[in-house]
N, C-alpha and C positions, 0 to 999 in steps of 0.2 A: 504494500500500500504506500510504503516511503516513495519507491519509485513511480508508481503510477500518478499519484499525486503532483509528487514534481516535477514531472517531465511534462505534464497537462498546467501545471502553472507557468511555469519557464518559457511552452510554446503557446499561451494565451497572454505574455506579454508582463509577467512578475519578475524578478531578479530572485531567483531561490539557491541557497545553497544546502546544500546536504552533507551531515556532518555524523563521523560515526567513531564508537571508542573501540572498534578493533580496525586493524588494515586492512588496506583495500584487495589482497587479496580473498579476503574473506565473503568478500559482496559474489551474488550470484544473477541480480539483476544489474546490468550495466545502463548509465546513463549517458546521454548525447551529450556536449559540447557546451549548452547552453545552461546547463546546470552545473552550478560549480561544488568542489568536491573538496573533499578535508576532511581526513581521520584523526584522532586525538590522540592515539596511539598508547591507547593506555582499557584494554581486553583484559578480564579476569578470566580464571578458568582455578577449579582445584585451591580453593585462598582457607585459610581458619577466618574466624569473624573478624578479627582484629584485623588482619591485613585489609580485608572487604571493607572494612569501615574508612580504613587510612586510604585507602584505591578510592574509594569513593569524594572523600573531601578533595583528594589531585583535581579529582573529574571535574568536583564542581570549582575550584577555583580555574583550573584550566577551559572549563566554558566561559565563565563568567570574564574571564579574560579574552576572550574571542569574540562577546557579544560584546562589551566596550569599544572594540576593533570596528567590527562590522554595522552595531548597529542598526540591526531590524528594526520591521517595524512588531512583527510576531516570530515567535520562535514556539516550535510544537514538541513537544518528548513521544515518542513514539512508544511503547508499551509502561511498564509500572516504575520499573529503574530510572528508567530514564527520564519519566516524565517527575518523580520526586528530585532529581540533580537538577532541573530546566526549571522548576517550580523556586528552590534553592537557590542556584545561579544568579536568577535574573529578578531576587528580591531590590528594589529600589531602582530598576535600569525601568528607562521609560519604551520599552515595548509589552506586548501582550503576550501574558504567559499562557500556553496551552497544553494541560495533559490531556493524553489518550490512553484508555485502557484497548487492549487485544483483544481480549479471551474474557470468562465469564468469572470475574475475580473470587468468588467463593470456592470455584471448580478448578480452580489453581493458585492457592495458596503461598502467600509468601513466606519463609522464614516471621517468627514473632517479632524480632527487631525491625526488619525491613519493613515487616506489616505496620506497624507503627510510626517509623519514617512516610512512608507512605501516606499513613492517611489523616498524618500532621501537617504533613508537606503541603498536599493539596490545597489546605488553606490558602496559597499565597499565589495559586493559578488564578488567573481569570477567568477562563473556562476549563473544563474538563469532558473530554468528549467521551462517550459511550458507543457500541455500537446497536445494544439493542434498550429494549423498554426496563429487562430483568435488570441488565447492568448499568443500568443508569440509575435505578432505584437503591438498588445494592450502593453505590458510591457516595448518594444519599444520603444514606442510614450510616453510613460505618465510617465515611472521611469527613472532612472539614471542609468540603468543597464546598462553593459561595454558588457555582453556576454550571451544571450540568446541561448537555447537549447531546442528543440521538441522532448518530451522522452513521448508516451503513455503509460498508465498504461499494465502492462505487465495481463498476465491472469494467475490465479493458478487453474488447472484443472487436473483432479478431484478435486473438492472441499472435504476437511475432516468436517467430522461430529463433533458437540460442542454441547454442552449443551445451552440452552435447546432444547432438543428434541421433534418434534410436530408428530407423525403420518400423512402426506395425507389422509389415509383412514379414520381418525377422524371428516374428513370434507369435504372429499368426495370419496362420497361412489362409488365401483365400477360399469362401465357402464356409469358413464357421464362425460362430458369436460370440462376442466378447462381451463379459459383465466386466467393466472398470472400476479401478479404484484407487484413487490418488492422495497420497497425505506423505507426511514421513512416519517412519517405521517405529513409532513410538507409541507407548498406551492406550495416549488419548484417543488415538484414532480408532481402537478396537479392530486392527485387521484378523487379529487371531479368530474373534465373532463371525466376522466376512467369511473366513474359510471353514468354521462351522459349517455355518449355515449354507455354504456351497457343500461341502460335505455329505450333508444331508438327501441332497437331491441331484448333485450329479448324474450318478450310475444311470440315470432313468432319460438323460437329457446329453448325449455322446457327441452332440456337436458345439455343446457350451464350453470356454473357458473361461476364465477369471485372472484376470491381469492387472498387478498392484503396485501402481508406478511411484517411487520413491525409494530414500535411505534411509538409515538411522540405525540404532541399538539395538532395536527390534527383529533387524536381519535375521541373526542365527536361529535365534527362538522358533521364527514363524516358519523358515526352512525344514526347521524339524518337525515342526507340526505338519508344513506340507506332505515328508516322507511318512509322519506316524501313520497318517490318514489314507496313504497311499493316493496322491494326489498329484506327483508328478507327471508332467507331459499334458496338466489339465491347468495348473495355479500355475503362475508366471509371475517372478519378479524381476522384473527388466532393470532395477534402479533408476539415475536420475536421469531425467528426461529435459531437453531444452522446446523440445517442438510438442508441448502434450495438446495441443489443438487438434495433431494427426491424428492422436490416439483416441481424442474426442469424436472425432470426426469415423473413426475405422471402431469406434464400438458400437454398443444395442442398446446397453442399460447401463448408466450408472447407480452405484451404491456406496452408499455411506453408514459406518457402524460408531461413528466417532462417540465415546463415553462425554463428551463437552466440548461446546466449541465457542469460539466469541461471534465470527461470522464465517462461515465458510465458501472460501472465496473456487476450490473447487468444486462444488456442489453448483454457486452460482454460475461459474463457466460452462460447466456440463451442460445447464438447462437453456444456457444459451446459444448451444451449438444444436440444442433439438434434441437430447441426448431422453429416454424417460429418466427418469430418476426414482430408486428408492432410500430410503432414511431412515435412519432411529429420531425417536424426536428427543433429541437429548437436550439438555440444555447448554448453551443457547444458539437460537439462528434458524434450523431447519427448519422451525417453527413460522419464520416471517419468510420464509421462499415457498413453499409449501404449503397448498392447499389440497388436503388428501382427496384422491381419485378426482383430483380438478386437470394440475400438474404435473403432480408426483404423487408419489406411495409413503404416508409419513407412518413408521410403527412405534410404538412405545419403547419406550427407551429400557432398553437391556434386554428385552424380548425377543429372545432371537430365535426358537421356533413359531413365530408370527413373523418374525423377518426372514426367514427362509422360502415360508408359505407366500409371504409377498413379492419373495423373487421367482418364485415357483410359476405362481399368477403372472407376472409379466413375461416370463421365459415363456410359456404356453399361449398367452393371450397376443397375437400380433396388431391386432385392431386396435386393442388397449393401448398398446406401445406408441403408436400412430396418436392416440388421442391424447395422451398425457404430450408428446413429443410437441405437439402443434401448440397446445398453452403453456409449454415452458418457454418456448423463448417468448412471453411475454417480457422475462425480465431483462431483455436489451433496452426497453425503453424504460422500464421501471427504474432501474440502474445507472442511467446513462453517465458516463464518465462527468458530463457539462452539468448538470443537475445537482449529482452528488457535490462538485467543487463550490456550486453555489452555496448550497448551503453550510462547506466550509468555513467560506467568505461573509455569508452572514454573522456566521459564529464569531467570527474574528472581531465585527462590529456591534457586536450584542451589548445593551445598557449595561454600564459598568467597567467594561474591556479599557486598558490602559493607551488609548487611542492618540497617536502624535497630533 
């Protein structure tokens, strides 16, 4: 969202820089020329508290000294971390501070100290953005924030291709279907659930695969789940993909098992490429793209013989698939990248904002 964001303010005519506290090797989305760039070179990884504490005050005096430099007019902290250093930072500088939370902050937890910093910090935002209804309430009730704002992630559609480049046809060969599924390879996302519940109803359905494009920790685990289940040559994990629009485009059905989410930005893509979609309705997000048997297929969350039965249904049912397909890409226009920024930009000038 950093880069989407900024690349659509930079080329509707903002001076934006993008700033981050690890190197730039680390970035996986690249930006164009007209957005300027700057790392702070100061990434944690593996710290005791004490260090994390002392890394953090660098951060923040090391921002606070880059906004005296530059001089915004606003400056946004992009997830929890970062939006308490940017809240900190930019106490007394006369631009408009903005946090943003990610994800649905109960369903990810911060350390107790941090949690605390956090949602003492917020006090000193000027706004605080959310992405849905839940987590703007939550922010609420439990931070110091003065002015909360419900801004979902906008959609970038058509997706551009990046490196690395995966061929579909590499992994699945023409004449069979693909149920997809994209996140990284970490809990939240619930792939292990996915491959349940394909477990369950393969054998009977011999020209179905399921292919789960991403990395992460979760690798070895879900492989051997693959093998226990006896699942190879049917489950696929291709890893990191730069072109997953192909893949959007060369599947049947997308699926989502995620245990929480803040907005899910591949769910939204899916259903903008016509893709049907099925879902756990987990907290948060599926819930605001998703209007069951309208769109997509939304099941209760952790349910996963009803979400197996629901991929069942759509694997069988092709007319379904067609009808769900046709009202999901309503949300190209529901989303539009121009839409979403505006109400960025209102946010920025919301009663109160520390406005030059």
């Amino acid at each position: 969202m950093t880069a989407i964001l900024a690349q659509h303010w930079a080329d509707t005519g903002h001076e934006v820089r993008v700033m981050t506290f690890a190197d730039e090797n680390a970035n996986f989305y690249k930006l164009k020329s007209n957005v300027e760039y700057e790392t702070l070179r100061c990434a944690s990884a593996g710290m005791t508290l004490w260090k994390k504490i002392v890394l953090n005050l660098s951060r923040i005096l090391k921002l606070r000294r880059r906004l005296k430099v530059f001089q915004p007019d606003v400056v946004i902290g992009m997830m929890s971390t970062t939006s308490a250093i940017v809240a900190l930072a930019s106490i007394g500088l006369r631009c408009t501070a903005v946090g943003s939370e990610r994800v649905h902050p109960p369903l990810d937890p911060l350390p107790p100290f941090q949690n605390f910093i956090r949602n003492v910090s917020y006090r000193f935002h000027d706004v605080v953005v959310a992405q849905t209804k839940e987590s703007a309430q939550w922010i609420r009730t439990h931070t110091a924030a003065r002015t909360v704002h419900v801004i979902p992630n906008p959609l970038a559609w058509p997706l551009d291709a990046k490196e690395p480049i995966l061929a579909p046809a590499d992994f699945c060969p023409a004449g069979r279907f693909v149920i997809l599924a994209v996140g990284r390879l970490v809990p939240q996302k619930g792939f292990d659930s996915i491959i349940s519940a394909f477990a369950a109803i393969y054998k009977d359905r011999p020209s179905w695969d399921l292919v789960i494009l991403g990395t992460g920790p979760d690798r070895r685990s879900l492989e051997t789940q693959i093998d226990q289940l006896g699942l190879k040559g049917r489950v696929f994990l291709p890893g990191r993909v730069g072109n997953v629009g192909d893949w959007y485009k060369r599947a049947s059905i997308f699926a989502m098992t995620s245990r929480f989410e803040g907005f899910p930005n591949a769910l939204l893509e899916a259903m903008a490429y016509g893709l049907p979609v099925i879902s756990m309705d987990c907290d948060t997000g599926p819930r605001d793209l998703i209007e069951h048997n309208v769109n997509g297929l939304l099941i209760a969350s952790g349910d996963q013989a009803a979400f197996a039965e629901g991929l069942q249904q759509l694997m069988e049912d092709e007319d379904l698939r067609r009808q769900l397909s046709e009202k999901a890409r309503d949300v190209i226009k529901r989303y539009a990248i121009g839409d979403i920024s505006e109400q960025w930009l209102s946010c920025f000038n919301s009663p109160g904002t520390n406005k030059r």
